[in-house]
C-alpha positions in Angstrom: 32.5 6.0 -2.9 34.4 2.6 -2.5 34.1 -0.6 -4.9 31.6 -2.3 -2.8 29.0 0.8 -3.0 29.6 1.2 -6.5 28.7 -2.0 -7.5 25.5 -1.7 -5.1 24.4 1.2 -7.2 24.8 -0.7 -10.4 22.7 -3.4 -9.0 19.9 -0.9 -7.7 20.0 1.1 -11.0 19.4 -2.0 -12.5 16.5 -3.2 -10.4 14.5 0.0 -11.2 15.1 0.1 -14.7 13.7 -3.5 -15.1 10.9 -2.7 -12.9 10.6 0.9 -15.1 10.7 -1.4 -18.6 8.6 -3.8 -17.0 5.9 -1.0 -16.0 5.7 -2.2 -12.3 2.3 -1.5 -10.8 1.8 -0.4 -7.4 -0.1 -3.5 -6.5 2.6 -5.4 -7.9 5.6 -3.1 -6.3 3.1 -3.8 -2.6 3.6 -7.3 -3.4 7.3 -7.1 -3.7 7.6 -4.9 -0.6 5.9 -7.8 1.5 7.4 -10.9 -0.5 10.9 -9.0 0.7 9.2 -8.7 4.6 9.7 -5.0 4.0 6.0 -3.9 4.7 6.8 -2.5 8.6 9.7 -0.6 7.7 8.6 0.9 3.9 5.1 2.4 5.9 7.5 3.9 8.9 9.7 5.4 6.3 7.2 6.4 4.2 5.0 8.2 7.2 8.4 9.8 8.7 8.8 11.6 5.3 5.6 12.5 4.6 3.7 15.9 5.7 1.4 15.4 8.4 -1.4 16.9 6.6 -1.0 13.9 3.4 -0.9 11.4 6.5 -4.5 13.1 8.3 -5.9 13.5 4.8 -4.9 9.4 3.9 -6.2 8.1 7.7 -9.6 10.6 7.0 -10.1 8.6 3.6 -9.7 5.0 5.3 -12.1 5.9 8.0 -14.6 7.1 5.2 -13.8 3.7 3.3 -13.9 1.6 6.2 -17.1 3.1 7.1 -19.0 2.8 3.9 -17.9 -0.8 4.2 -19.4 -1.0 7.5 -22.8 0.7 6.2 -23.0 -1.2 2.9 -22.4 -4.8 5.6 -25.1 -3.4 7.6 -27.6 -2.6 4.4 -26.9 -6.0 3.5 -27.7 -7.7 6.3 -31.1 -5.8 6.9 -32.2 -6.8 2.8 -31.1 -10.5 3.8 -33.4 -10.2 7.1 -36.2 -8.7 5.3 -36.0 -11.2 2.8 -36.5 -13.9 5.3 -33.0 -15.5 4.3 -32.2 -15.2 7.9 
């Protein structure tokens, strides 16, 4: 390992110990990701490593949230109908 990379290292291992003594949450570490314009590149990464069955179960899970969303919309709108709010 040359100078240069050594004294990457030091600065990396310094980054996550702050964030480690800092207690970085994941929403914060998210915000970080996209503050840095790393969003793109940290989900293809993060999907290329990943088994394909954590990646189905995760996609099932949004599809379930993203349609309770859609129902609970939906109920809403029909109580603000029936109301006569319309």
């Amino acid at each position: 390992m040359n100078k240069k990379q050594l004294i990457e290292e030091e600065k990396l291992g310094m980054i996550i110990e702050l964030c480690d003594d800092i207690q970085i949450d994941g929403q914060t570490m998210e915000y970080v990701i996209r503050a840095l314009g790393m969003e793109e590149q940290m989900l293809r990464q993060l999907i290329m490593n990943s088994p394909e069955s954590d990646i189905k179960d995760l996609l099932e899970e949004k599809r379930l949230i993203s349609d309770k969303r859609l129902s609970d919309n939906v109920l809403n709108d029909i109580v603000y109908l029936e109301r006569g709010l319309a």
